[in-house]
N, C-alpha and C positions, 0 to 999 in steps of 0.2 A: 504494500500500500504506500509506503513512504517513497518508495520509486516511483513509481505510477505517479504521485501529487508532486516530486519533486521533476521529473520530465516533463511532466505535462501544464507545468506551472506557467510558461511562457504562454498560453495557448489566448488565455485569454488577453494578454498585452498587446498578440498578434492580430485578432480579430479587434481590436480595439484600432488600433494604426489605421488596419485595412480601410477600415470603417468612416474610419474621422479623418485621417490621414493627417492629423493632429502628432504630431512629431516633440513638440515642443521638449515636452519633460525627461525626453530622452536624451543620454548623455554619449554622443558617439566615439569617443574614448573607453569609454565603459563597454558599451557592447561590442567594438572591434575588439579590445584583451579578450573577453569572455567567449568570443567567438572564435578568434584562435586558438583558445585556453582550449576548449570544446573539440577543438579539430583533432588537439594532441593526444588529447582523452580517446578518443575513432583512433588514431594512428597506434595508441597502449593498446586499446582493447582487443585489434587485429594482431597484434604480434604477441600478446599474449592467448589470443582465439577465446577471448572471453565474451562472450555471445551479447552477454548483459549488460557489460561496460560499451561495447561496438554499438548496438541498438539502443541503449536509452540515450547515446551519445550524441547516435545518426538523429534521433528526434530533438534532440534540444536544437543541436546545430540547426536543422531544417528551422526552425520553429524561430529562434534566435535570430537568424541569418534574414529569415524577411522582415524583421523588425529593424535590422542594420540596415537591408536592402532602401526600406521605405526613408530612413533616417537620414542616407545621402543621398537618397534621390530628392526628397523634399529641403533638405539642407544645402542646396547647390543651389535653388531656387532662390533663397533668399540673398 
C-alpha cells in the first residue's frame, strides 16, 4: 500500500497541470533533480533486475516527467 500511495502520489499534480496548465507553484529545479534522481533509481532497478524498484520507478518518472514537460513548456512562454 505504501508503494502504490507513494508512486502514484504525482498523479494527481499531473492531472492538475494538465488541467489548469497552471504551472506557477512548480519549482523547475526541483523536479529536473527528482526526475533525474528517478531515472537513476530505473537504471539501479535494471541492473539489479529488481522488478519493483524498475516499475514503480518507470511510473513516477512517466508521471513526474509531464509535470517537468508542462513546467518548461509553459515557463519559456513567459
Amino acid at each position: 500500500m505504501a508503494a502504490a500511495l507513494t508512486t502514484f502520489s504525482f498523479l494527481p499534480q499531473m492531472l492538475k497541470v494538465i488541467k489548469t496548465k497552471n504551472i506557477e507553484g512548480i519549482s523547475l529545479g526541483m523536479y529536473s533533480m527528482f526526475v533525474f534522481g528517478v531515472f537513476l533509481w530505473r537504471i539501479y532497478g535494471y541492473g539489479k533486475s529488481d522488478m519493483a524498484i524498475l516499475l514503480s520507478n518507470l511510473i513516477i518518472f512517466t508521471l513526474a516527467s509531464v509535470i517537468l514537460f508542462y513546467k518548461i513548456k509553459y515557463f519559456a512562454k513567459k
